[in-house]
C-alpha positions in Angstrom: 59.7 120.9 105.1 61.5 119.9 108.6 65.0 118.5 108.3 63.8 115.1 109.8 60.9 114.8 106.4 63.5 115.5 103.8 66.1 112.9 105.2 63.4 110.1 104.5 63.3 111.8 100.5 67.0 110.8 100.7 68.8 107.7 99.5 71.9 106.7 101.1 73.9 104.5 99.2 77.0 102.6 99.8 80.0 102.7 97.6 80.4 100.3 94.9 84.0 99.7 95.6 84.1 96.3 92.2 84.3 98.3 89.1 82.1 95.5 87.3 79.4 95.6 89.5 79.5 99.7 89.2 79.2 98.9 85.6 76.6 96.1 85.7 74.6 98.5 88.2 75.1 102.4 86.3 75.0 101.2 82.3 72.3 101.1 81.0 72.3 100.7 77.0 75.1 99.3 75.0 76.9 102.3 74.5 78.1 102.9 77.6 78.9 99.9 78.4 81.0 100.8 75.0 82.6 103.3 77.3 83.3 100.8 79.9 85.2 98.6 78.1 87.3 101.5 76.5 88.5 102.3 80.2 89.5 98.9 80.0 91.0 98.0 77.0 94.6 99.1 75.8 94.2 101.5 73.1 95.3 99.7 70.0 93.1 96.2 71.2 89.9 98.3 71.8 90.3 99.8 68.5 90.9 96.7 66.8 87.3 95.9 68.6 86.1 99.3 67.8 87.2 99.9 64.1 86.1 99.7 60.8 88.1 99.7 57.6 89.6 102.7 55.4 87.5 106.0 56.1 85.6 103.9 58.3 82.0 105.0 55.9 80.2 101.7 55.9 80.7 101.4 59.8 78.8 104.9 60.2 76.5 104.0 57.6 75.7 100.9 59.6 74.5 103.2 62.7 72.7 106.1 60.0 70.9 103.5 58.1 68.6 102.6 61.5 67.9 106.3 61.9 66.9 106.3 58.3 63.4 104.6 59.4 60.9 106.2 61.9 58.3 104.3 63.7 54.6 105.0 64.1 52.5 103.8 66.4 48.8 102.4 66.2 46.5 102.4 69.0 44.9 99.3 70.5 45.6 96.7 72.9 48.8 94.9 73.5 49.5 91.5 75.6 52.8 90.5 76.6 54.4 91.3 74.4 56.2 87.8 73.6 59.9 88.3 72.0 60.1 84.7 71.6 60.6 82.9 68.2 61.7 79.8 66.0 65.1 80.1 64.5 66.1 77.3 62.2 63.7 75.0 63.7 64.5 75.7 67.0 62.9 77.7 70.0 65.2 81.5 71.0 63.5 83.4 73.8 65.1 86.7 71.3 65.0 87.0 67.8 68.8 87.6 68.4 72.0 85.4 67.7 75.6 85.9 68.9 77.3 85.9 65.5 81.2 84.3 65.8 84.0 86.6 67.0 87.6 85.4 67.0 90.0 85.7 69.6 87.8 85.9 72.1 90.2 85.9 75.0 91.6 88.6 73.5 89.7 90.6 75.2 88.4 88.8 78.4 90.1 86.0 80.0 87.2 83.8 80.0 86.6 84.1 76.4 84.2 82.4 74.6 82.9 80.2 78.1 81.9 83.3 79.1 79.9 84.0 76.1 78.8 80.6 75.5 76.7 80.7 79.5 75.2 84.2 78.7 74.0 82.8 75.9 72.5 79.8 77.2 70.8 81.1 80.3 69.4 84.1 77.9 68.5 81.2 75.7 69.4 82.5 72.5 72.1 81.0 69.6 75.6 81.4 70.2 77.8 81.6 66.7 81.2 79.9 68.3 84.0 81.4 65.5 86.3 78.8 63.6 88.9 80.8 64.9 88.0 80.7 68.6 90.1 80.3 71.4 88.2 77.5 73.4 87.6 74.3 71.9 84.1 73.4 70.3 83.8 70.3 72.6 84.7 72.5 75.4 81.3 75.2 75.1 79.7 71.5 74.1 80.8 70.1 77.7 80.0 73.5 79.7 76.8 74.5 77.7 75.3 71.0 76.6 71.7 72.6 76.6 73.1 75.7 74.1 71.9 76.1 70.8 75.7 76.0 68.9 76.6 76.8 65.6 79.9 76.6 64.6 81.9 79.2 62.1 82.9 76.7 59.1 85.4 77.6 56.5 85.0 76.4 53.2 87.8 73.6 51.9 87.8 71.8 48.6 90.2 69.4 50.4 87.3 66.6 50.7 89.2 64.7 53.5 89.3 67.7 55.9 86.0 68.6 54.8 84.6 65.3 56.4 87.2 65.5 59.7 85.6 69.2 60.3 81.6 68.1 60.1 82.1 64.8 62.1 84.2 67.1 64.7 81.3 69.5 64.4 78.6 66.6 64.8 80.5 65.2 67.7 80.5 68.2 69.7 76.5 68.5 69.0 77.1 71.6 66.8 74.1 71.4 64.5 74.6 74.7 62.4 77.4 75.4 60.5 77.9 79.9 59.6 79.9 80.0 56.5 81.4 83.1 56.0 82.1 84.9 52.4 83.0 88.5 53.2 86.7 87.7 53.8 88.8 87.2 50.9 90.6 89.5 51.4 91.9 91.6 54.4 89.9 94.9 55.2 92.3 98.5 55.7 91.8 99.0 59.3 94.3 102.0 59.3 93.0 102.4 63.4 95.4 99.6 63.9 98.0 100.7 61.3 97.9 104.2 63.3 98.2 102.3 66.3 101.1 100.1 65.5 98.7 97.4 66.5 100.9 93.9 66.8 99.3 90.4 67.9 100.0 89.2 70.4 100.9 92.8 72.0 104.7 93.9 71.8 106.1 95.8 74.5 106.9 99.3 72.9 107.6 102.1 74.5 103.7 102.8 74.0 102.3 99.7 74.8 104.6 100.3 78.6 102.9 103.3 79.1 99.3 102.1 78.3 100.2 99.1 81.1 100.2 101.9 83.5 96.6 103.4 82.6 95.4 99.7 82.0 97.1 97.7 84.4 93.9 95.1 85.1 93.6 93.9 81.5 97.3 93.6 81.1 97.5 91.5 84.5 95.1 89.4 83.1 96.4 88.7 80.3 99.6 88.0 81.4 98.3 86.0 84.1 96.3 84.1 81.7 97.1 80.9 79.5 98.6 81.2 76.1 96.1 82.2 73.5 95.8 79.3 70.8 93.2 78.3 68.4 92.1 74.8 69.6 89.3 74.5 66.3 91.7 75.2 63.3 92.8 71.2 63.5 89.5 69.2 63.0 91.0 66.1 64.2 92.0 67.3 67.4 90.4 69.5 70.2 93.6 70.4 72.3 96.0 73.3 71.0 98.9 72.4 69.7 101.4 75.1 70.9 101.2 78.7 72.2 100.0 81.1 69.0 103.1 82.0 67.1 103.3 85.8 66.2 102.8 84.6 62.4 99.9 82.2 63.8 98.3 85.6 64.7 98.5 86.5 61.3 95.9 84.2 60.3 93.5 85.6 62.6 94.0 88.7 61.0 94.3 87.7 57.9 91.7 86.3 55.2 89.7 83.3 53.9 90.7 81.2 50.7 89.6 83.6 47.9 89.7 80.7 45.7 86.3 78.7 47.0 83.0 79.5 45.5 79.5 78.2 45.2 80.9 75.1 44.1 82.3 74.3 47.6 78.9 75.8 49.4 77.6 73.4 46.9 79.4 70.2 48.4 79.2 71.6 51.5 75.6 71.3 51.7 75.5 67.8 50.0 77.8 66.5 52.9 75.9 68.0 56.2 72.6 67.4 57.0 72.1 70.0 59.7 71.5 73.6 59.0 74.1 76.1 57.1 74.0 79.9 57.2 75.4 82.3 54.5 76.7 85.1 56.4 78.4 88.2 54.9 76.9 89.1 51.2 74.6 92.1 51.1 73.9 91.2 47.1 70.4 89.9 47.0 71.4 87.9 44.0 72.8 85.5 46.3 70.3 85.9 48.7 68.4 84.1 46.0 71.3 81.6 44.4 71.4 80.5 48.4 67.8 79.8 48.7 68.3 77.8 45.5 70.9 75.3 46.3 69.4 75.0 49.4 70.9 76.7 52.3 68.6 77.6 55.4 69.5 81.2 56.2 71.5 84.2 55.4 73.2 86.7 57.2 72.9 89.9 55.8 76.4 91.3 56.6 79.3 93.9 55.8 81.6 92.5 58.5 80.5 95.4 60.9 82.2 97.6 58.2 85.3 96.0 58.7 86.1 94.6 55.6 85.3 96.4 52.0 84.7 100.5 52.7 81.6 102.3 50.9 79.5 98.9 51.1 76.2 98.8 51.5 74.7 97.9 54.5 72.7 95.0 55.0 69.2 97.3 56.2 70.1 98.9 52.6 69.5 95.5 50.8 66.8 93.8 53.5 63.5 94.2 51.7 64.5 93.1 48.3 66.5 90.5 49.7 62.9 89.3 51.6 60.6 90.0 48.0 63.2 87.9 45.5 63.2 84.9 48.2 59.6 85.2 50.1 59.9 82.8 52.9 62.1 79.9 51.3 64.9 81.1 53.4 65.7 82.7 56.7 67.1 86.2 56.9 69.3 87.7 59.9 70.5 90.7 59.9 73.9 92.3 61.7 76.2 95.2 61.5 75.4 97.9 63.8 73.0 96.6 66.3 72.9 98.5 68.7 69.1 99.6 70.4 66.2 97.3 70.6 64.3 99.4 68.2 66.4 98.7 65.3 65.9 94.4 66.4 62.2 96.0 65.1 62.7 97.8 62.4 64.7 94.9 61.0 61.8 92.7 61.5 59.4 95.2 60.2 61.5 95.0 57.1 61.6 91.3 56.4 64.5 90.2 58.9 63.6 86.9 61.0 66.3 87.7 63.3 69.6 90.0 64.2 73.2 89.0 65.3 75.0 91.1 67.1 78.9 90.6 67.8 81.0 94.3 68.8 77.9 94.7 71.1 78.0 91.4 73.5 82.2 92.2 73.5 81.7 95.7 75.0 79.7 93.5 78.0 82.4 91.0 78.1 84.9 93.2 78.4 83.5 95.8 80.6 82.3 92.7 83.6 83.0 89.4 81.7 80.0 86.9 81.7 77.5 88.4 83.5 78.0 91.6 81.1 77.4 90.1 77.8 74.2 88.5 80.1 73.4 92.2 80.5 73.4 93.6 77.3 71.5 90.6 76.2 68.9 91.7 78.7 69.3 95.3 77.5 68.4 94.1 73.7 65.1 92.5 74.9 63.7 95.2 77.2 64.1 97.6 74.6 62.5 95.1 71.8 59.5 94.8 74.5 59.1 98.3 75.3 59.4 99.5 71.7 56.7 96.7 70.3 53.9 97.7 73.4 54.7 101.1 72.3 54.3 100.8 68.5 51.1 98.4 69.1 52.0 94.8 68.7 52.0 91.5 71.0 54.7 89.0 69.4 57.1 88.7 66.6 54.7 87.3 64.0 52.7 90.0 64.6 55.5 92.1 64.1 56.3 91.3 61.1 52.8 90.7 59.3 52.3 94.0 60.0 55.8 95.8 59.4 54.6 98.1 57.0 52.3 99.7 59.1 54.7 100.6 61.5 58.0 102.3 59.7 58.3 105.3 57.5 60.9 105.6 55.6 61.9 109.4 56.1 64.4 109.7 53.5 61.5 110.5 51.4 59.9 113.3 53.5 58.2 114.6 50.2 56.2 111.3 49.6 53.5 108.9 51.5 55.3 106.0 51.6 54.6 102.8 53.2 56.5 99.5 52.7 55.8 96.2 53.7 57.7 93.4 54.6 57.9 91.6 51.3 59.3 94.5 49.8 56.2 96.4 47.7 55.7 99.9 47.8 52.7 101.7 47.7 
């Protein structure tokens, strides 16, 4: 081959001298783009991000339980395939939801705004967490075309109770996520190793990790206070700079106290849609379905909270037989690949929520990141459903049993559909 034919085999390509757009142009699936923000993160916050509770079993489990199901393709023709589906009433282009993380700003100056417009031009829910730090009417202002749901805390203060859903129906919030999986605070020894403080102190540590992350500190300091404009439901501005035991709230726990009694009254005095989100007991999968709620999130906190629990893919298919379609299902904790958005589905889930995942974007190039990994999340659900054989989501799940193994059992022939049987 002459020297003058090889040069035209040869790409040239400039440097990429912005480290987001090397990131946005070289990752390629959420985990590196786990790596990314690792390189960008102090240790002690990305670990706080990373980390899971006590021996940190439930947080592997919620990765090993995905690898527990193997998919088999059928042959025949595929259109499309269409990813698109009705959540709640409402059109998503994904079955996918951004579930509520707090603190947002935390990690990314631009917070939960920058969350909020990936969300909306992906056209997908965004969960906006009661403990956020941008006001609801804020996202409502910037994102007025967003499907918002709103991070509700239970109350059996009746008063507040109404100032928090006419703040929520002001703002055009029309689904409230009530979470249960928080009554207590989960041992994340990652941060007790770490000496982990909110906000960050400056410790002879924390000095030296400015010098191998001096962009996110520069930011940060740079940056506005970080308050939580959504604890007060009668006012959307923050009332003061976050005290250090203000902070403690964040990582602290719900009022063990409240029950089904207040989910009760709760959905008495809302007419929009609530969402159950952290039980993995399909008991109250059922007792939700019964008083009336619209959905549940199958959840374990990402295995931040109670060690050795199960995880939600563990308690998906009887969840979906003791309730049949009476209620919606999503599923979260450990998201990670398009394939297991399928193998959820295939197993009864009408959609997944994913929260460490659109973070690692955020953090790694802000907005346009968590965009990204939202785009990352639907070519893989597209490739991996024209590669098992279907066209759309309802398809997808009619047929779920025909397309997962569950290989756990390599000594039987076992094929389970989505309601839960087995054959």
């Amino acid at each position: 081959m002459k020297i003058s034919d090889a040069r035209q085999l040869i790409q040239v390509k400039a440097p990429v001298l912005s480290r987001r757009r090397r990131v946005l142009a070289n990752a390629f699936n959420v985990e590196e783009y786990r790596k990314a923000a690792q390189r960008v993160l102090p240790a002690g916050i990305f670990d706080y991000l990373d980390g899971g509770s006590e021996d940190e079993v439930t947080l592997r489990r919620n990765r090993a339980v995905f690898d527990s199901w193997a998919l088999m393709p059928s042959w025949g023709p595929v259109s499309g395939p269409d990813t698109s589906t009705a959540l709640l009433g409402k059109s998503s282009a994904l079955p996918l939801t951004l579930t509520p993380t707090g603190a947002t700003r935390l990690f990314h100056p631009e917070g939960e705004l920058a969350v909020g417009a990936a969300a909306d031009r992906a056209g997908i829910p965004y969960g906006l967490a009661g403990l956020s730090t941008v006001s609801m009417e804020a996202i409502a202002q910037s994102h007025p075309a967003l499907d918002r749901w709103f991070n509700f805390g239970l109350t059996s203060d009746a008063q507040a109770l109404k100032d928090k859903l006419a703040r929520c129906e002001a703002a055009g919030f029309t689904t409230l996520i009530v979470g249960v999986d928080t009554r207590a605070l989960g041992a994340r020894e990652r941060d007790l190793h770490n000496g982990f403080t909110a906000p960050p102190a400056l410790t002879l540590s924390t000095i030296a990790d400015i010098a191998r992350r001096p962009s996110w500190w520069v930011n940060f300091l740079k940056s506005d206070g970080i308050s939580f404009p959504n604890l007060d439901p009668r006012s959307a501005a923050a009332t003061s700079v976050v005290t250090p035991s203000m902070w403690q709230h964040i990582l602290g726990h719900s009022d063990a106290t409240s029950g089904w009694k207040e989910l009760e009254a709760l959905r008495q005095a809302w007419n929009g849609k609530i969402v159950l989100k952290g039980c993995v007991n399909p008991a109250d999968v059922d007792k939700a379905a019964r008083i009336g709620l619209d959905a549940v999130q199958l959840s374990n906190h990402g295995g931040r909270q109670l060690d050795h629990m199960l995880s939600p893919m563990d308690v998906l298919q009887e969840s979906r037989h003791r309730v049949g379609d009476s209620i919606e299902i999503y599923v979260d904790s450990g998201i990670r690949r398009g394939s297991d958005i399928l193998k959820a589905l295939a197993l009864g889930a009408d959609a997944c929520s994913i929260g460490r995942a659109y973070l690692y974007g955020l953090v790694a190039a802000g907005s346009p990141g968590v965009g990204r990994i939202i785009e990352i999340f639907g070519d893989e659900l597209r490739r991996t459903m024209t590669l098992v054989g279907v066209s759309s989501i309802s398809e997808l799940k009619a047929r779920g049993g025909e397309i997962l193994r569950d290989i756990r059992h390599s000594g039987e022939i076992l094929e389970t559909t989505a309601s839960g049987t087995t054959h």
